[in-house]
N, C-alpha and C positions, 0 to 999 in steps of 0.2 A: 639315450642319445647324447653323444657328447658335443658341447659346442666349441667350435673350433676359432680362433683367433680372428678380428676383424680388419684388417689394415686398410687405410684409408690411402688416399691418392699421397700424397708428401712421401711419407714413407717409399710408398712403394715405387713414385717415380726416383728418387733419391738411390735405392739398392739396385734395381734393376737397370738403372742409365750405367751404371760404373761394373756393370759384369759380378755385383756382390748379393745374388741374390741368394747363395747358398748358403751365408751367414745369418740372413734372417730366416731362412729354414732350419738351421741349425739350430738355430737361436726358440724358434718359434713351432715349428713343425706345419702340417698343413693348415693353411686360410683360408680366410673366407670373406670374399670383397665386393659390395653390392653393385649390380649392374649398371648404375650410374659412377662409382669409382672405375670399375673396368672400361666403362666408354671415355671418361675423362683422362687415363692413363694413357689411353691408342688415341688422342685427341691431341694431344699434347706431344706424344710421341712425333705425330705426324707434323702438328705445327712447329716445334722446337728442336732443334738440333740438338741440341744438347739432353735429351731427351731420346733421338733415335732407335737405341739400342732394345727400346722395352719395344719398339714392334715386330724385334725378333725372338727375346727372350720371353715374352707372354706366352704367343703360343705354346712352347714346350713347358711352362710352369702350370697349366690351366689343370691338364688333362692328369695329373697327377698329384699337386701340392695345391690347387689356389679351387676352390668352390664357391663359382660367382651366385650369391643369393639374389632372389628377385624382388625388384623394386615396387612389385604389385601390393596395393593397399590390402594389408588382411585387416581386421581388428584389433592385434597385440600390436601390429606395428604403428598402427595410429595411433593407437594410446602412449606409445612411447616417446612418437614425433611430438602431440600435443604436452606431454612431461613436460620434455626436455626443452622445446622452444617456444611451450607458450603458444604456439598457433596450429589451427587443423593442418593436417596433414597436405592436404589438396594445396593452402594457401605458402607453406614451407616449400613444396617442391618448385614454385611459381616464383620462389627469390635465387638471389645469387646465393651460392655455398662459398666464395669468396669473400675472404673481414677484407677488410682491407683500413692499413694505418692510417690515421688523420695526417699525422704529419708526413705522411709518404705522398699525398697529393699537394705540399706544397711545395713552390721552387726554391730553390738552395739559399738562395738572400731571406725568403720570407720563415725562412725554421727560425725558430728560439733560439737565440745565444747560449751557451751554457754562461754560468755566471763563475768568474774566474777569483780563484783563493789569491 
């Protein structure tokens, strides 16, 4: 079984918003994108204009190039979750998948100076 390429939401809203999805196929060949990146992809699509275009270009990339895997807790994939973040698997899916910068939640007066040569 070979395993096929993983791409996460950035990526693939980024190729697909801009009609450039056939370079990351080029680039990559068939995917493979877990059923919570697929829902956050037509999520976004729908909330974000600038976004639009993946709720017509998905469909047709699905059935051919992009194999959405399922988000159901097996055993390998819990041990993976618990790996990689440190916490059960149950408790990981219940946070945001958003980082978000510390200094992007301050107001423009409160950032840091840079300190000038």
């Amino acid at each position: 079984m070979t395993q096929l390429p993983i791409i996460d939401a950035g990526p693939g809203l980024n190729f697909l918003s801009i009609g450039k999805e056939r370079i990351l196929i080029k680039a990559l060949g068939p995917l493979s994108t877990p059923e919570a990146v697929r829902d956050e992809l037509l999520r976004k699509a729908e909330h974000d204009r600038r976004f639009r275009r993946v709720l017509t270009t998905w469909p047709k990339l699905t059935a051919r190039w992009v194999e959405v895997l399922s988000d159901s807790q097996t055993p390998e994939l819990a041990a993976v979750v618990r790996r990689i973040t440190q916490l059960p698997m149950a408790q990981r899916m219940k946070t945001s998948k958003t980082w978000v910068r510390p200094w992007s939640l301050r107001t423009r007066s409160s950032r840091p100076r840079q300190a000038r040569r």
